[in-house]
C-alpha positions in Angstrom: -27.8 -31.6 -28.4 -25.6 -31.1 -31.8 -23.7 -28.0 -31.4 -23.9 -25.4 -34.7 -22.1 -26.1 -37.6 -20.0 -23.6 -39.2 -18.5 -20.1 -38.0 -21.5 -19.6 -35.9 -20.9 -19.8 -32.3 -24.5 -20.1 -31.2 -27.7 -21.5 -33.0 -29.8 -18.2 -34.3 -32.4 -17.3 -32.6 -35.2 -17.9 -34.6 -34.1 -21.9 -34.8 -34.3 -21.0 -30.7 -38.6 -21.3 -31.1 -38.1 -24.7 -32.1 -36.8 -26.1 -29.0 -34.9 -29.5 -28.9 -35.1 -31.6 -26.4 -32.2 -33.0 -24.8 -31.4 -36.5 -22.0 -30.2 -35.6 -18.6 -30.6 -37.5 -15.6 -32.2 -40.2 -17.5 -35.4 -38.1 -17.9 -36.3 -36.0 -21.1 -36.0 -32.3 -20.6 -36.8 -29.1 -22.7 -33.7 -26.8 -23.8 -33.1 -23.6 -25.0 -30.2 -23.6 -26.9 -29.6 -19.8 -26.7 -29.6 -19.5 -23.0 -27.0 -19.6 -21.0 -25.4 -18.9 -17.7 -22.0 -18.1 -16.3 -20.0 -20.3 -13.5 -16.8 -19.4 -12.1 -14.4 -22.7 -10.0 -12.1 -22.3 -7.7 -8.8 -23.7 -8.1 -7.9 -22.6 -4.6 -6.1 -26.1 -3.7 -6.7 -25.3 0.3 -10.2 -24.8 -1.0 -11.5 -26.9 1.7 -9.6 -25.6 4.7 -10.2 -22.2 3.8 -14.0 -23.1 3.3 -14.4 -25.1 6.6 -12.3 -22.1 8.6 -15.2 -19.6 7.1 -17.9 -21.8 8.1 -16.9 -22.6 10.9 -16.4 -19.1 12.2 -20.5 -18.6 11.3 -21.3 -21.7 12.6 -19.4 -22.1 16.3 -17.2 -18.8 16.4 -15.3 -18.5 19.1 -17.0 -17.6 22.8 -16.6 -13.6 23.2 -15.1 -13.2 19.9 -16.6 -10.5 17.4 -16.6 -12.3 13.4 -17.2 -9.4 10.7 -17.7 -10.0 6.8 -16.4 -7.4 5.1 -16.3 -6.2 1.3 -16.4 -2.8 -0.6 -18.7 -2.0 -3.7 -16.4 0.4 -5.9 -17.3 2.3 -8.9 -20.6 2.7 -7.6 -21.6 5.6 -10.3 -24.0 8.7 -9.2 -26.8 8.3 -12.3 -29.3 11.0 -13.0 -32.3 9.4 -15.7 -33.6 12.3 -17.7 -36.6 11.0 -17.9 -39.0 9.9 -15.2 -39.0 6.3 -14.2 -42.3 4.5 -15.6 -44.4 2.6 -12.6 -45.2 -1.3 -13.5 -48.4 -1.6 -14.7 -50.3 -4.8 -15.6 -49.4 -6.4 -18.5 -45.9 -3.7 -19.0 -42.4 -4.0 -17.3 -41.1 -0.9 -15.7 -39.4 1.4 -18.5 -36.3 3.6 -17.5 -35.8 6.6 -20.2 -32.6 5.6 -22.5 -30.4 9.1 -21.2 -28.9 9.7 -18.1 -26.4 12.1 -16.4 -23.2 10.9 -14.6 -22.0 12.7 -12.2 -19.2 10.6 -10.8 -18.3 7.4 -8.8 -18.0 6.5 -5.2 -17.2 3.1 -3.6 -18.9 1.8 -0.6 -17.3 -0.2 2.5 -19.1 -2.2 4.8 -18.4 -4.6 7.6 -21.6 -7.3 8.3 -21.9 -8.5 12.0 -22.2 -12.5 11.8 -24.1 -12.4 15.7 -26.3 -9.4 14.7 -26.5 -8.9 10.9 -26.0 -5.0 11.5 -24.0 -3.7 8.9 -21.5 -0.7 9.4 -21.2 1.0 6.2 -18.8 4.0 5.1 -18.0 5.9 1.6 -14.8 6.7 -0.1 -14.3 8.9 -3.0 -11.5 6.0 -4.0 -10.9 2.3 -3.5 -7.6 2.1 -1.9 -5.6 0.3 0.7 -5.4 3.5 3.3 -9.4 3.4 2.9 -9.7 0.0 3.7 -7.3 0.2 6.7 -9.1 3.6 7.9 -12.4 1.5 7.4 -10.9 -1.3 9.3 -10.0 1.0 12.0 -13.6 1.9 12.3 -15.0 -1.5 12.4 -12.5 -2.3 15.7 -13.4 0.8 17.3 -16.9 -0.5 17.8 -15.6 -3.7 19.7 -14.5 -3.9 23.5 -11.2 -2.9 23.9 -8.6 -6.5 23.3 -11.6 -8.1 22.2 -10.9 -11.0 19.8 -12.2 -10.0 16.2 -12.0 -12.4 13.0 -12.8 -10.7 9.8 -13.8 -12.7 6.8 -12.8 -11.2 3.4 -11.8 -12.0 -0.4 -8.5 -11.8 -1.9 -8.2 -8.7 -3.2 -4.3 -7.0 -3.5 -5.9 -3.9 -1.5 -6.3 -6.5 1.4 -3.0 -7.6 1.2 -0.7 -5.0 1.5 2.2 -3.5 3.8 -0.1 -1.3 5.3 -2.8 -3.8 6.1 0.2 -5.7 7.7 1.7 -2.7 9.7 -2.3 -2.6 11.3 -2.3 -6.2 12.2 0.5 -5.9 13.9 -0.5 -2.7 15.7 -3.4 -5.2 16.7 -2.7 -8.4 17.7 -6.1 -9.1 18.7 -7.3 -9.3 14.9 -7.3 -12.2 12.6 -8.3 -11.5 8.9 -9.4 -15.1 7.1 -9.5 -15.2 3.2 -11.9 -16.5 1.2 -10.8 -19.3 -1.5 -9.8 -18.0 -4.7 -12.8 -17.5 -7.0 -14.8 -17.6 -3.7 -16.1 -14.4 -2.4 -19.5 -16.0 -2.0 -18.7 -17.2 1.0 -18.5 -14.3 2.3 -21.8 -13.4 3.6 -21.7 -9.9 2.9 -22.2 -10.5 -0.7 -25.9 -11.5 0.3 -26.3 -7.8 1.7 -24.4 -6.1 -1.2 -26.8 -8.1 -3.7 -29.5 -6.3 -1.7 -28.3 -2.7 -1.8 -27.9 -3.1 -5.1 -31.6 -4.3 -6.3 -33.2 -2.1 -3.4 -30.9 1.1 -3.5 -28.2 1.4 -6.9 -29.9 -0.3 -9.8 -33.1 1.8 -9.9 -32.2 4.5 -7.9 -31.7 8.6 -8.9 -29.0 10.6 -7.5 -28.4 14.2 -8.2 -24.8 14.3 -7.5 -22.4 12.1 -6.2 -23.2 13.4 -2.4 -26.6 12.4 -2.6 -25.6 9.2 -3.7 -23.5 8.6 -0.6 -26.6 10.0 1.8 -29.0 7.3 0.4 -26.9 4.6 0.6 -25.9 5.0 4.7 -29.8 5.8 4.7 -30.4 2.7 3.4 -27.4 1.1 6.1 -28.6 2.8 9.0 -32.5 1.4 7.7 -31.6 -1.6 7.4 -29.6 -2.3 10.7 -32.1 -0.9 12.5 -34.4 -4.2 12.1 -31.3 -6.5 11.0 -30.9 -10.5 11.5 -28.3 -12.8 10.8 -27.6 -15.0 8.0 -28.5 -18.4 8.6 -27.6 -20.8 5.7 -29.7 -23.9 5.0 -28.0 -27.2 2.6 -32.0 -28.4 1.6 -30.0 -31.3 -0.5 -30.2 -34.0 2.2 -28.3 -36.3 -0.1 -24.7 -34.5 -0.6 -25.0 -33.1 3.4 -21.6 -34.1 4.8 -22.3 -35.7 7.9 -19.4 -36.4 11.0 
């Protein structure tokens, strides 16, 4: 397709009705040329042993051992509509009213079992790295004493600091594995954040910032009351890497 002429970074949207069609895969397909999506590489260049130590741990962990993904949701803001939420009706979208009351911002830890799919969760009135090492404290204390626990998480400078260092040491029995850069979606607790977000933060009302932090451990204790694993499925038989 011939890309715009001109200053214009995009083709207008009324050309947009008129859509062109374009060759791929040796087959003639129907574009839009004003829609578009957003991708993100890593240029992690130990992307592949970081990527086969992750998936390992969910496929064959090790005998005994507890494997945790873990991840926190900050910024989460406390959002009181105005106006009554509008059911779906045939034929009409749901309508949210335009004004809204915000009453402050929270940030949300949790921990995902691999074996189970439980999920612990716990707030914090701020993202730093004494909350994640308190929340990492919590997450241990639910294992068997000198039990060996692998924790899967991204690369964030919270995770990486003195502190988190002091605890590891304080606990030998712990083993934290990074994600690639640019590669949090390995980390399975993205699936379950992705969730809480479309079931509990994106069309939810919350009155304060307390009742924002009471619906989402509902939600957390809900949920891990009926929880299952993640299990991943590669339906591309051709690009399956075989040993």
């Amino acid at each position: 397709m011939v890309p715009p002429t001109g200053p214009a970074a995009s083709w207008p949207s009324n050309w947009a009705s008129a859509k062109t069609l374009c060759i791929g895969s040796g087959a003639r397909r129907v574009c839009d040329p004003t829609a578009w999506e957003r991708y993100l590489a890593s240029n992690d260049p130990d992307f592949e042993r970081k990527a086969a130590d992750i998936i390992g741990l969910y496929l064959h962990p090790p005998q005994r051992a507890a494997v945790f993904c873990v991840d926190e949701k900050s910024a989460i803001q406390a959002l009181d509509r105005l106006d009554p939420v509008l059911p779906m009706t045939p034929g009409r979208a749901e309508r949210h009213g335009f004004e809204y009351y915000r009453h402050g911002t929270l940030s949300l830890y949790a921990a995902l079992d691999v074996k189970t799919g439980k999920v612990h969760g716990k707030t914090a009135a701020r993202h730093t790295s004494d909350e994640f090492v308190a929340f990492l404290q919590q997450v241990i204390s639910q294992c068997k004493r000198n039990q060996e626990i692998h924790i899967i998480l991204d690369n964030l400078s919270a995770h990486k600091t003195a502190k988190v260092e002091e605890f590891l040491q304080q606990h030998p029995n712990v083993e934290l594995h990074f994600t690639p850069t640019y590669s949090s979606w390995l980390n399975q607790v993205e699936i379950w954040f992705a969730r809480i977000e479309r079931e509990v933060i994106a069309r939810g009302i919350f009155t304060s910032v307390k009742d924002l932090a009471r619906k989402l451990m509902r939600y957390i204790h809900a949920y891990s009351a009926s929880a299952k694993p993640f299990f991943w499925k590669y339906t591309n038989v051709n690009r399956r890497i075989t040993c």
